[in-house]
Every structure is written in structure tokens, then in C-alpha cells.
N, C-alpha and C positions, 0 to 999 in steps of 0.2 A: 920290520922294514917299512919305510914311510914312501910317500910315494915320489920322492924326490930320489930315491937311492936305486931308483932303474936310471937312471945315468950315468952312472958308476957299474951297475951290475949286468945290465944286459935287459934289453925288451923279454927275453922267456923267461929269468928269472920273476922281472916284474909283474908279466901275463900270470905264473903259476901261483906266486904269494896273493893278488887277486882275487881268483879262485878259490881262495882255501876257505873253508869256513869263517873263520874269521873277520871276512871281508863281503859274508853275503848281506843280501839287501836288507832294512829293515823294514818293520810291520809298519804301519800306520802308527799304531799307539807308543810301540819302542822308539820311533823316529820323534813325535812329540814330543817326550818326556825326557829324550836327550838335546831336543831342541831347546826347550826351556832353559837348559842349565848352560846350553851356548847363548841363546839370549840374553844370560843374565852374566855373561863375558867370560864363562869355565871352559877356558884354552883346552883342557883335555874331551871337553864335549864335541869340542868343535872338532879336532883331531878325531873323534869316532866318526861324525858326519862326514868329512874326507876318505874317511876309508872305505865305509860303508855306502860308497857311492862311484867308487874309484871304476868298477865296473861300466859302468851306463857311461863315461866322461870317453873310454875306450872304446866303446859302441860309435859314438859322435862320431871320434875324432877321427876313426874309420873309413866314415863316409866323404872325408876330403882329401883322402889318400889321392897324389897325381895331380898337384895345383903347384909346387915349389918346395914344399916343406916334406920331410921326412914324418914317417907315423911316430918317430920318438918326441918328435918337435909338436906335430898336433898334441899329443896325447898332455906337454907339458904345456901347452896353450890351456887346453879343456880345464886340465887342474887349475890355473891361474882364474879362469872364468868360474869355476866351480866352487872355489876358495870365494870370492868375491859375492857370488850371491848366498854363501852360508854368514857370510859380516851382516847381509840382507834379510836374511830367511825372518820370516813372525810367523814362531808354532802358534799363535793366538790365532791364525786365520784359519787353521785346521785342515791344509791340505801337505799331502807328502815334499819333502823339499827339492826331490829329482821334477817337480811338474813346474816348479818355479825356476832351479838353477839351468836348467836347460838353452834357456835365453840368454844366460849369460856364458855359459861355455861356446854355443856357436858362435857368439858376437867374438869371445874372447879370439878362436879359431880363427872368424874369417878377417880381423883387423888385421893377424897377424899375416895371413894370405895377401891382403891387401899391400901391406908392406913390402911383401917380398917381387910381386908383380909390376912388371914392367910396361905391361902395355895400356892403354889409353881407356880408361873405366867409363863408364856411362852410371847415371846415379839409378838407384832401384827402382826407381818408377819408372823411369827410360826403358829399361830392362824388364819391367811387367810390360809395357804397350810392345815391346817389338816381339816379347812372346806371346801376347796375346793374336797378335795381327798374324802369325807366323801359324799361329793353331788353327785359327778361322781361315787362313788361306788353304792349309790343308784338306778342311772341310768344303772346301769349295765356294765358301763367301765372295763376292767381289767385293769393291774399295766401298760401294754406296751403301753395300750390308754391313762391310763394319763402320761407316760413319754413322748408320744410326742406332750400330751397339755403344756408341759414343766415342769414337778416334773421328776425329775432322778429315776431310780430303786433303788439306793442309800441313797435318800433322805425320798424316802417310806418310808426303813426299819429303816433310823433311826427315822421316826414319831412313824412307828409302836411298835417301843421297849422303846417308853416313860415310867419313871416311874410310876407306880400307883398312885402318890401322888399328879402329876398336876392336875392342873383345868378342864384343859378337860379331861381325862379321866376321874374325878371326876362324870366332866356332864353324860358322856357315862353311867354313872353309876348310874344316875336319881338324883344325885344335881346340882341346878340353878347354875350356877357362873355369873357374868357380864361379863367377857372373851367369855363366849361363846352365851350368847345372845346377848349382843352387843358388836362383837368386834370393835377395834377401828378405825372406819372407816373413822373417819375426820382424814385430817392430815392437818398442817401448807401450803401455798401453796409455801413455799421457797423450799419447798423437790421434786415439778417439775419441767423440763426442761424449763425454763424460756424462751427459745428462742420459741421453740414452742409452748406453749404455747401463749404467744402473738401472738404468729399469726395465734392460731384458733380463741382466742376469737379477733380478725380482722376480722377474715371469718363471725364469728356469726354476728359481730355488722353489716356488710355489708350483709349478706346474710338472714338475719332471720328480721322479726317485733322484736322490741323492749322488750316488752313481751315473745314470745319464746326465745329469747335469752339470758336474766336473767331467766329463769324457767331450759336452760340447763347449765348454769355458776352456780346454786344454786345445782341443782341435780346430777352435775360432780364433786363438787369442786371449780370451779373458783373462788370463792366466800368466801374464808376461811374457806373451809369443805365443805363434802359432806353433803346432807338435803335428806331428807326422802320427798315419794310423799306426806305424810302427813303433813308434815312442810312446804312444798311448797304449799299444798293448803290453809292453815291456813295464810301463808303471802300474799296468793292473793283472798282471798275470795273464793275460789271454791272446787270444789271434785276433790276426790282422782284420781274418771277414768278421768273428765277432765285435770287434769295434767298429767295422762300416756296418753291419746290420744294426747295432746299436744308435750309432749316430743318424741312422736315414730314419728309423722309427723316433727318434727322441725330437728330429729336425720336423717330422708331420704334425707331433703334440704341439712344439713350441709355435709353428705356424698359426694350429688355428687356439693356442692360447693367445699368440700375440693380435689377433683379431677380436677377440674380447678386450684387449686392453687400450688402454686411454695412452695414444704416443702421440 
């Protein structure tokens, strides 16, 4: 069964073929070696990579249940996104392919979200500042403590005089949007300072075990988007607190590595 034949068959037929053995996750080394031979354009490589990932693409698309689309519809979004970065994938970089296509199946989810929504979108960064300003208001900040977390006085008032008809005010108003529970957090990593870049994740590969250092390249971005502590413990087998105790102690090494180093 492929996974285009839950269309025809039913969501619990597709859920249960999934789950069978057949379709559980690979190792590290079995993911490589199958990578390879999809690298080198072997259709039925690539066909194992879809399957053996069909799982995590279900997880995703899960989490956008309640935005316009059916979980049949997500779930056939996620495959198209996940199909797209396996065309992408280079086993040569030697990280699992679910840490990289992830970027691409949310993207693939939320354009298709985007499509289907009717009301008046504000761009992502619009959307980081008025959740930012909305957190800090919570906490008690006035206007002059977040201008010199850096939002201008200016900038407030023009969040503040949004028209009624956007998305988040919509929310503020007790309707879900995808905008506002998940704004878009991943972004492409060609939109960072390339230079510097490279030369944290130097510091990391030098300064950290191998493990925490792909856990903070997955949880910062490095990685072709940012991953939730949840996504990151579903690619390494483990819990949600052990990947935040991992990340808070790997984030105090990287600190005072990055104080030794020449930026």
C-alpha cells in the first residue's frame, strides 16, 4: 500500500498499514545507505524513504487539525512536502532525513492553509512582534519596556490600530487561525548571516559531543528550520525534558565556547 492509497481506502486502513512494521522508522546508518542509492536517482530508494517516514509526516500534520483542511488533506499536504525534500535530501551531510524534511512538510501544510483561508494575513514578522508585545504585556511590561526590548513607540501604535478583520485580532477574539498558533517559525536557512553562521556551527561541532550539537542545529534552525522539543525527541528517541535538559546545558557550553571565539 503506498501512501496515496489512503484516499481510496480510508484514514484507519492508512493509520494501521503505517504502523506495521514495515513502515517503522530507520536507524541512522539504514537511512544513509538508502539515501545514497536515492541520491544516485533509485526510484525504489526513494519509495522506501516515503514510507519509512510516513509516520512523523502524520505527527505534523496533526498539529494543524482545525485551520480549513481535513486531516486527510494535511496528511496528503505533509507527503507532498516530504516527497520534495527527499528530491533534496544529501546523505553526504550525514544527518537523518526526517531533521531536514520537516521544513518542508510544514511549509508544504501551511501554503496549503494559506490557500484555503479567507481572512486578511499579516506577514510573519508582523506576527512574531504582536506576539511578542502580547507576551511582554502579560508579564506586566509597559509600551517604554518593550521599546527598549526593541519595538518603537510607533510601531506599538501602528499594531495597536490593526483593522478588525485580520487574523489576529480575529484570534484575540476567540477564533483559531494558523497565524496565530503557529506562526511561522521555520524559515529557509539562506535568510541568516551566512558568515556567522558557519562559524557557530564550527564552535558547536568543536565544542559540544556530536549529539548535542545536532539537538541545538535542529532546535535553532541550522538544520533547515527550527523543530519543536517535541520533534526533536521523536528523531532521537527520547523525552521532551531530556531534550530541554540537553539543550540548556549544551546552550551554557556553547556560550562560554563562543566567548573564546574570534566573531
Amino acid at each position: 500500500m503506498s501512501y496515496r492509497d489512503y484516499q481510496e481506502d480510508g484514514l484507519s486502513d492508512y493509520f494501521r498499514e503505517i504502523r506495521s512494521s514495515k513502515c517503522n522508522p530507520l536507524s541512522l546508518e539504514e537511512e544513509l545507505e538508502i539515501g545514497k542509492r536515492s541520491f544516485e536517482g533509485d526510484e525504489k530508494a526513494k519509495e522506501e524513504l516515503i514510507k519509512h517516514n510516513l509516520r512523523f509526516v502524520v505527527k505534523v500534520a496533526k498539529r494543524f487539525t482545525g485551520y480549513g483542511l481535513s486531516l486527510q488533506d494535511l496528511i496528503e499536504e505533509g507527503n507532498i512536502g516530504l516527497m520534495q525534500a527527499i528530491d533534496r535530501y544529501d546523505y553526504r551531510k550525514g544527518y537523518k532525513l526526517i531533521s531536514y524534511a520537516v521544513w518542508w512538510i510544514k511549509q508544504s501544510i501551511r501554503r496549503a492553509l494559506d490557500n484555503t483561508s479567507k481572512s486578511i494575513r499579516l506577514s510573519s514578522h508582523t506576527y512574531e512582534q504582536l506576539s511578542k508585545i502580547e507576551k511582554w504585556r502579560k508579564r506586566g511590561y509597559t509600551d517604554s519596556e518593550i521599546e527598549e526590548a526593541g519595538i518603537s513607540q510607533k510601531r506599538i501604535l501602528e499594531l495597536n490600530n490593526l483593522p478588525e478583520s485580520t487574523s489576529f485580532n480575529n484570534a484575540k477574539k476567540g477564533k483559531r487561525t494558523i497565524e496565530q498558533d503557529y506562526p511561522d517559525e521555520t524559515y529557509s536557512p539562506e535568510t541568516t548571516n551566512d558568515l556567522i553562521r558557519e562559524k557557530v556551527i564550527s564552535v558547536m561541532d568543536k565544542g559540544l559531543d556530536k549529539r548535542s550539537a545536532e539537538i541545538l542545529k535542529l532546535k535553532y534552525g541550522f538544520t533547515e528550520g527550527e523543530h519543536t522539543i517535541e520533534e526533536i525527541g521523536m528523531i532521537y528517541d527520547i523525552t521532551g525534558t531530556r531534550v530541554t535538559q540537553i539543550n540548556k546545558g549544551s546552550l551554557q557550553k556553547l556560550k562560554d565556547k563562543i566567548k573564546c571565539a574570534s566573531f
